[in-house]
C-alpha beads as a LAMMPS data file, in Angstrom:
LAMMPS data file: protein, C-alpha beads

263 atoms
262 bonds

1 atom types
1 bond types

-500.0 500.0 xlo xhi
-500.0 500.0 ylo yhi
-500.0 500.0 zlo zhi

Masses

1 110.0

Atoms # bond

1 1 1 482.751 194.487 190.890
2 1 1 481.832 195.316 187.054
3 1 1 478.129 194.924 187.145
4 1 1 478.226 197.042 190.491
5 1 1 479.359 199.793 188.728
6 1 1 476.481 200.652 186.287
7 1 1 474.084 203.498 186.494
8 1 1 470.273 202.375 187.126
9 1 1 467.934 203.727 184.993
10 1 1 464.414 204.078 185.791
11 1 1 461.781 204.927 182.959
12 1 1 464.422 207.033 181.553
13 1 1 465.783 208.768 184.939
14 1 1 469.164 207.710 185.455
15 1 1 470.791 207.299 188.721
16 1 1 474.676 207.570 188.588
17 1 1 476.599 204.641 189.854
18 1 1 478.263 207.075 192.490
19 1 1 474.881 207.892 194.189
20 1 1 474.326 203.857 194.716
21 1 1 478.014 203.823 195.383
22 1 1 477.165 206.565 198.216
23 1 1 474.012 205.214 199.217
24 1 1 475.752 201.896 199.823
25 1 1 477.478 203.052 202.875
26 1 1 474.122 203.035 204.317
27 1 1 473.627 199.821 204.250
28 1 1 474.804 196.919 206.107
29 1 1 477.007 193.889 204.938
30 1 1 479.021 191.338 205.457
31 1 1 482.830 192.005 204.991
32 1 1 483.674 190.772 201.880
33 1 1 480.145 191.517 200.032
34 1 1 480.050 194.998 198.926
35 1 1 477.590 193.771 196.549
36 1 1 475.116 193.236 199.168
37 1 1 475.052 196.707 200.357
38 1 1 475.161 198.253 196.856
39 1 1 472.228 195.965 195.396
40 1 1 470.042 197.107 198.745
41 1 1 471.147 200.536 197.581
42 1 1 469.968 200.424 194.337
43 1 1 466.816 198.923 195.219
44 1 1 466.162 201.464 197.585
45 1 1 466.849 204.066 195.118
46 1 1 465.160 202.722 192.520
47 1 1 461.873 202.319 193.941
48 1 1 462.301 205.809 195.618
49 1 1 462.449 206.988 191.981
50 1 1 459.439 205.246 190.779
51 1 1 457.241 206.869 193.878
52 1 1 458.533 210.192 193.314
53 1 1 457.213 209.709 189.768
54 1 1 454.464 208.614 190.238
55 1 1 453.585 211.647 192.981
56 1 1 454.463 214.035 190.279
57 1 1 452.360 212.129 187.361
58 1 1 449.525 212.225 189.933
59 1 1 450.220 215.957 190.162
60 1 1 451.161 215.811 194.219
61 1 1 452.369 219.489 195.838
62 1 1 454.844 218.969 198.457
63 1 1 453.514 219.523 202.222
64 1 1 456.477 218.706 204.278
65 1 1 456.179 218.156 207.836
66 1 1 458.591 220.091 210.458
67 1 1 459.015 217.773 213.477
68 1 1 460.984 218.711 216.549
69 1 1 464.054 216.804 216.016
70 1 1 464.260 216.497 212.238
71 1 1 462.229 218.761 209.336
72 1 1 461.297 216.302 205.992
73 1 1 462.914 216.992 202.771
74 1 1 459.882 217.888 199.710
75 1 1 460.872 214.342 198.445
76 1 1 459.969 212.890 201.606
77 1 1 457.219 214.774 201.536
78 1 1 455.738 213.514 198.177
79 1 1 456.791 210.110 199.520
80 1 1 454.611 209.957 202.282
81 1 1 451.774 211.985 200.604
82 1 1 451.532 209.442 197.745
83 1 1 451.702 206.815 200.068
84 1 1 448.511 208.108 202.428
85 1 1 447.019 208.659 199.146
86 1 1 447.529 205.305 197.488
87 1 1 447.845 203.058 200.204
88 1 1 444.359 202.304 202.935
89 1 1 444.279 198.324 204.008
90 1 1 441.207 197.577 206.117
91 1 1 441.739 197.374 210.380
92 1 1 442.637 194.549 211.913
93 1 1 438.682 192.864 213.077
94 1 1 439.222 191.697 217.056
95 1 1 438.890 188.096 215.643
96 1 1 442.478 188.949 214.257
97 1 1 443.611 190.403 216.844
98 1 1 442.772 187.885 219.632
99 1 1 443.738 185.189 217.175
100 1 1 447.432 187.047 217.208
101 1 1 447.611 186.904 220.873
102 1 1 446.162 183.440 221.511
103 1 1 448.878 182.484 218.766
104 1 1 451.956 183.315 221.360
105 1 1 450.898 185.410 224.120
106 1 1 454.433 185.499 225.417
107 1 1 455.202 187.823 222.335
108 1 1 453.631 190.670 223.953
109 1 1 455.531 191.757 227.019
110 1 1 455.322 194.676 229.423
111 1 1 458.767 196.798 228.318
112 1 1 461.784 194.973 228.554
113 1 1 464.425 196.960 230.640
114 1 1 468.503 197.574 229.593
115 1 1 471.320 199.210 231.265
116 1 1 473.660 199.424 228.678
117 1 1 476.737 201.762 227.619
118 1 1 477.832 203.238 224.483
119 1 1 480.314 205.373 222.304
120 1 1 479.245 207.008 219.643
121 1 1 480.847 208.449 216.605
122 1 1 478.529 210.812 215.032
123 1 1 478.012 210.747 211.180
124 1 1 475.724 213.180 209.194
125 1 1 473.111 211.223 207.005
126 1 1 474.429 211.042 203.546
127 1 1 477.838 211.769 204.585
128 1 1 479.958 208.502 202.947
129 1 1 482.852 209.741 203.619
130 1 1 482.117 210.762 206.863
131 1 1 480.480 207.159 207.925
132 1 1 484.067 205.420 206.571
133 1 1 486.096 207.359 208.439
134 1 1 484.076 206.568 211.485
135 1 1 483.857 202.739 210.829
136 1 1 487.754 202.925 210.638
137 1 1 487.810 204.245 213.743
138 1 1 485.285 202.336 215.655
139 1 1 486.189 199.327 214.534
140 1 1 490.218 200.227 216.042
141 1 1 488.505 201.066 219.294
142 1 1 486.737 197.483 218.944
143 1 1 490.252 195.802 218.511
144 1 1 491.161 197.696 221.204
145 1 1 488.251 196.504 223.798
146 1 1 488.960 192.726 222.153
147 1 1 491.904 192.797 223.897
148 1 1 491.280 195.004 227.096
149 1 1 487.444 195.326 227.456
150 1 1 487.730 197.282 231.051
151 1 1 489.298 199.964 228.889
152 1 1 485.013 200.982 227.477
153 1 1 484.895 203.726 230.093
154 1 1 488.070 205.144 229.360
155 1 1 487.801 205.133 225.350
156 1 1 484.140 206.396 225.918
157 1 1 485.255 209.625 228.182
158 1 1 487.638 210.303 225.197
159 1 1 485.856 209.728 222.315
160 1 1 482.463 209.397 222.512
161 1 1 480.431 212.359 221.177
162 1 1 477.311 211.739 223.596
163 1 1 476.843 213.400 226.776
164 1 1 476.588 209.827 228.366
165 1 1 480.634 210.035 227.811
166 1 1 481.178 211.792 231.280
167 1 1 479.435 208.538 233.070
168 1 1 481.684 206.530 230.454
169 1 1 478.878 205.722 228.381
170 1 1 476.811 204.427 230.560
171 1 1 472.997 205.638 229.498
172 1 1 471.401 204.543 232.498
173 1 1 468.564 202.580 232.654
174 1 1 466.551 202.174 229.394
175 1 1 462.731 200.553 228.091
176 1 1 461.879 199.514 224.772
177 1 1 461.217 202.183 222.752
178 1 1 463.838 204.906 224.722
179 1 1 465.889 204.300 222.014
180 1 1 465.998 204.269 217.950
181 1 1 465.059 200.455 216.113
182 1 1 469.071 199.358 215.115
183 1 1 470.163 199.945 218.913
184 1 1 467.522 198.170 220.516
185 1 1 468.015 194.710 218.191
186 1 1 471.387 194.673 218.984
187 1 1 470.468 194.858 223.017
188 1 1 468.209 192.317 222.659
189 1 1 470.699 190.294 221.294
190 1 1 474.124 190.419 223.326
191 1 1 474.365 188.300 226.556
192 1 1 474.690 190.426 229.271
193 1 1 478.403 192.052 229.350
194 1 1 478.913 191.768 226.221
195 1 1 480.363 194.136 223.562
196 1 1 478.732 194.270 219.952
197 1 1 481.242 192.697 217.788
198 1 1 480.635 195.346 215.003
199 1 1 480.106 199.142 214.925
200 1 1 476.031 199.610 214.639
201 1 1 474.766 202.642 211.802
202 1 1 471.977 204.404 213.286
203 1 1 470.688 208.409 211.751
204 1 1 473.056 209.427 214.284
205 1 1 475.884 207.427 213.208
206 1 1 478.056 204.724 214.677
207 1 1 477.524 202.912 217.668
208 1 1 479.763 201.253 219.811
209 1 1 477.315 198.935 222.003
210 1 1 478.070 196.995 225.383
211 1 1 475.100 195.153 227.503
212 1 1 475.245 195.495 231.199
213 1 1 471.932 194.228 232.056
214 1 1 468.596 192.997 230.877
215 1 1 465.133 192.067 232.807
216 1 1 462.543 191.240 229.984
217 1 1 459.277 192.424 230.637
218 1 1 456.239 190.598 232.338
219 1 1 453.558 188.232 229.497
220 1 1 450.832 191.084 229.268
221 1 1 446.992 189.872 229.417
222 1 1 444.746 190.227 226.752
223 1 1 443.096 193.551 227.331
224 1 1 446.330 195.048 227.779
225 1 1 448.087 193.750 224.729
226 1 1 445.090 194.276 222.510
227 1 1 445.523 197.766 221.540
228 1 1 449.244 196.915 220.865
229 1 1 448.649 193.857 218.754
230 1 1 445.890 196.279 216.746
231 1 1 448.589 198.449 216.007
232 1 1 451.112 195.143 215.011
233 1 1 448.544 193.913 212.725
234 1 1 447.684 197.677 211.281
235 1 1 451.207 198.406 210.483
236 1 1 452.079 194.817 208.984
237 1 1 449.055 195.092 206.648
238 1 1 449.635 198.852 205.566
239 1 1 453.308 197.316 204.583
240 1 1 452.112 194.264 202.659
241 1 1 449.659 196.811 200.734
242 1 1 452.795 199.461 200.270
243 1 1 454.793 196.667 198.819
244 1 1 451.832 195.362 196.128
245 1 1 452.099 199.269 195.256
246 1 1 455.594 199.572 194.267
247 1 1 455.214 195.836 193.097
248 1 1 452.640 197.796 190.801
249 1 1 455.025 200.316 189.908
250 1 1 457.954 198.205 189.217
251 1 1 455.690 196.214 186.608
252 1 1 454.548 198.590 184.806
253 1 1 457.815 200.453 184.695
254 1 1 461.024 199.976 182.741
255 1 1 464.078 199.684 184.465
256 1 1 467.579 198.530 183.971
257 1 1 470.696 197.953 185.999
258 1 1 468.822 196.192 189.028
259 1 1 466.032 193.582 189.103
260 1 1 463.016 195.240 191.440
261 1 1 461.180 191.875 190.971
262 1 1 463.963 189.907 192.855
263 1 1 463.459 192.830 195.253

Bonds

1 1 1 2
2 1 2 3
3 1 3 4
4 1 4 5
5 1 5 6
6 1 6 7
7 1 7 8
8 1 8 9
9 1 9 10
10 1 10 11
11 1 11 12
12 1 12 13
13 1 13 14
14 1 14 15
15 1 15 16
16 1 16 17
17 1 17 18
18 1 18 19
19 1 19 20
20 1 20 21
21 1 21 22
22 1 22 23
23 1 23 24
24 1 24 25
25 1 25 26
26 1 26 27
27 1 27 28
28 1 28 29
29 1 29 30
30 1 30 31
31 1 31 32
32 1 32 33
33 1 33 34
34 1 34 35
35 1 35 36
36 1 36 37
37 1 37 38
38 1 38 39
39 1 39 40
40 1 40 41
41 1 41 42
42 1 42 43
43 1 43 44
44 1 44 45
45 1 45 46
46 1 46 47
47 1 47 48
48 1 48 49
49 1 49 50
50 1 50 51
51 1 51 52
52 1 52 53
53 1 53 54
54 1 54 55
55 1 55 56
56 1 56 57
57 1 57 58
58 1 58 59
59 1 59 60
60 1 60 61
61 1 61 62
62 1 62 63
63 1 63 64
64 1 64 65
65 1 65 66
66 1 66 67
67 1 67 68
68 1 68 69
69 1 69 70
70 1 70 71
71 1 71 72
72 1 72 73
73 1 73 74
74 1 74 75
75 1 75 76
76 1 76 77
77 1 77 78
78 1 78 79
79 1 79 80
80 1 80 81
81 1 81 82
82 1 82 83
83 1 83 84
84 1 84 85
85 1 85 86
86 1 86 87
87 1 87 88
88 1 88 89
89 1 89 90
90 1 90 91
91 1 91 92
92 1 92 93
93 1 93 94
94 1 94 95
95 1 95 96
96 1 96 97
97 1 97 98
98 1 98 99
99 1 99 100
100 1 100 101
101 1 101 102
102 1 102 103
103 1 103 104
104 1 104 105
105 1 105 106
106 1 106 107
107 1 107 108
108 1 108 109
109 1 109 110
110 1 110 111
111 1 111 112
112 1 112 113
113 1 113 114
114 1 114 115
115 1 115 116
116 1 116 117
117 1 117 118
118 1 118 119
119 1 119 120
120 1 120 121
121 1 121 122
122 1 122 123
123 1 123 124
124 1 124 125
125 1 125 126
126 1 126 127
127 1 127 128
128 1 128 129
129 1 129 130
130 1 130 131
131 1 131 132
132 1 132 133
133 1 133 134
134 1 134 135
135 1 135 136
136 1 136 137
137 1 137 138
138 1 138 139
139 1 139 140
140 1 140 141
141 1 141 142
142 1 142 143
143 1 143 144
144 1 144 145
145 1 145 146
146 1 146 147
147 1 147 148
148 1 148 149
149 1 149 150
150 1 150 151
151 1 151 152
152 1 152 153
153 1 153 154
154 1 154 155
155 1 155 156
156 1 156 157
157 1 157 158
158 1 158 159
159 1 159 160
160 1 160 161
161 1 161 162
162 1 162 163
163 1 163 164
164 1 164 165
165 1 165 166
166 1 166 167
167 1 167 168
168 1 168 169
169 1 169 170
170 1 170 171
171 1 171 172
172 1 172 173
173 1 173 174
174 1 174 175
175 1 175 176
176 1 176 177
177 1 177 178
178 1 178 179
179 1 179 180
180 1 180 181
181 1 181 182
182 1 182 183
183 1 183 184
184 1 184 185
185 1 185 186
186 1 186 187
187 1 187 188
188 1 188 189
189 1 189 190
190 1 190 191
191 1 191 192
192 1 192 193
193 1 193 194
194 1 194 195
195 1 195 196
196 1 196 197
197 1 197 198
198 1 198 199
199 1 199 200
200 1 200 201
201 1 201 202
202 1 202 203
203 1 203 204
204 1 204 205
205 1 205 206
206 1 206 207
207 1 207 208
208 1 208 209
209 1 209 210
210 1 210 211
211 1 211 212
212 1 212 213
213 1 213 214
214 1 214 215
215 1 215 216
216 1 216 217
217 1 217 218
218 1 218 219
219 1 219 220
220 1 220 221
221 1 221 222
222 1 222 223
223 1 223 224
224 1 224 225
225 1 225 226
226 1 226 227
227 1 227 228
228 1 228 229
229 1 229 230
230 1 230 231
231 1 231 232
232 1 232 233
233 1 233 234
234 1 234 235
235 1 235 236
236 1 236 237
237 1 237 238
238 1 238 239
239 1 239 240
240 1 240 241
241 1 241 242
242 1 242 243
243 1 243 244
244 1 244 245
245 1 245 246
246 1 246 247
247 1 247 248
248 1 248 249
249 1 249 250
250 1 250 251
251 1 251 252
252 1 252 253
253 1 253 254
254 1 254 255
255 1 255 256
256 1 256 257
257 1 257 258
258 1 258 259
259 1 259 260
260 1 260 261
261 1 261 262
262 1 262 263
């Protein structure tokens, strides 16, 4: 683990190896290769540093935005404002965007319907210690449903800290999009009655995740995918142009203790 320890530094700002260390619990691995999760964590951190440098070089006042179900932090803030401000790939031309669709129209689905249960051990975002104790946890409830998976409703009326715990975690019918990015991969991967074989992070912390039942959605025609696949195509351009920015950054900057070209 040597290397893993070191501080990044980032045109002089230094982020302590504890931060990565902390921000590593945030990020997935495979057991046995910390050094996955603590590379993605110093990547992440690094290139936050470089943006929040370069919004203060280009003299950027924090405007955060107050949502209903989360407020952003002034760093956030700056984040996003530098981003609006630096980043403006053209829109998709319908030549694209029928191209996308003619490509694999059975990409572009009505919503795909779950039923699925859960239990849920809430973690604070941040909180490292918090998320290991609740991966110790979830992962001897998992051991526990290995062996006697009729017991889910039982473990979820005792420990799940959702309101779905009284109906035993069931959440009732769900579409795409009821429910956050992480979740919604993992349904669309289990075979109906199964039980994730890991504990899934989301913001709200860790999931426990079983599959009761799946109808994928209807191919969509054209005219009703098309303002979908404008969006697709929007949002995958605006990415590749926010990666040539911190690609940008990154050359021009000096940085040691991580390699943001590898990145």
């Amino acid at each position: 683990m040597g290397p893993l320890l070191s501080d990044i530094t980032v045109n002089g700002e230094v982020i302590p190896a504890a931060t990565i260390a902390a921000e590593a619990q945030m990020h997935s691995a495979p057991k046995g290769k910390p050094g996955i999760a603590w590379r993605a964590a110093g990547r992440a951190l690094a290139i936050r540093a470089l943006l929040l440098q370069e919004a203060r070089r280009r003299g950027l006042v924090a405007e955060p935005v107050t949502e209903a179900d989360r407020a952003e932090t002034e760093e956030e803030a700056l984040v996003r404002q530098l981003l609006d401000e630096a980043v403006a790939p053209a829109a998709p031309g319908d030549d694209a965007v029928r191209a996308a669709y003619d490509a694999d129209p059975a990409k572009f689905r009505a919503p795909t319907l779950y039923e699925a249960a859960h239990i849920l051990f809430p973690v604070r975002p941040g909180d490292a210690a918090a998320l290991e104790a609740a991966r110790e946890k979830a992962e001897a409830v998992l051991a526990d449903l290995a062996r006697a998976p009729r017991e889910f409703d039982r473990l979820a009326r005792e420990l799940s800290a959702c309101p779905s715990r009284d109906a035993g975690g069931r959440l009732g019918q769900i579409a795409t999009g009821d429910t956050v990015p992480e979740f919604e991969a993992v349904l669309d991967r289990l075979a109906e009655g199964e039980i994730a074989a890991e504990p899934i992070t989301t913001r709200y912390g860790l999931h426990i995740i079983r599959l009761d039942a799946r109808a994928e959605g209807a191919v969509l025609p054209f005219e009703a995918a098309a303002p979908r696949i404008g969006a697709m195509l929007a949002k995958a351009e605006w990415a590749r142009a926010a990666r040539a920015f911190v690609e940008s950054l990154a050359e021009a900057a000096e940085v040691t203790g991580i390699d943001l070209k590898a990145a």
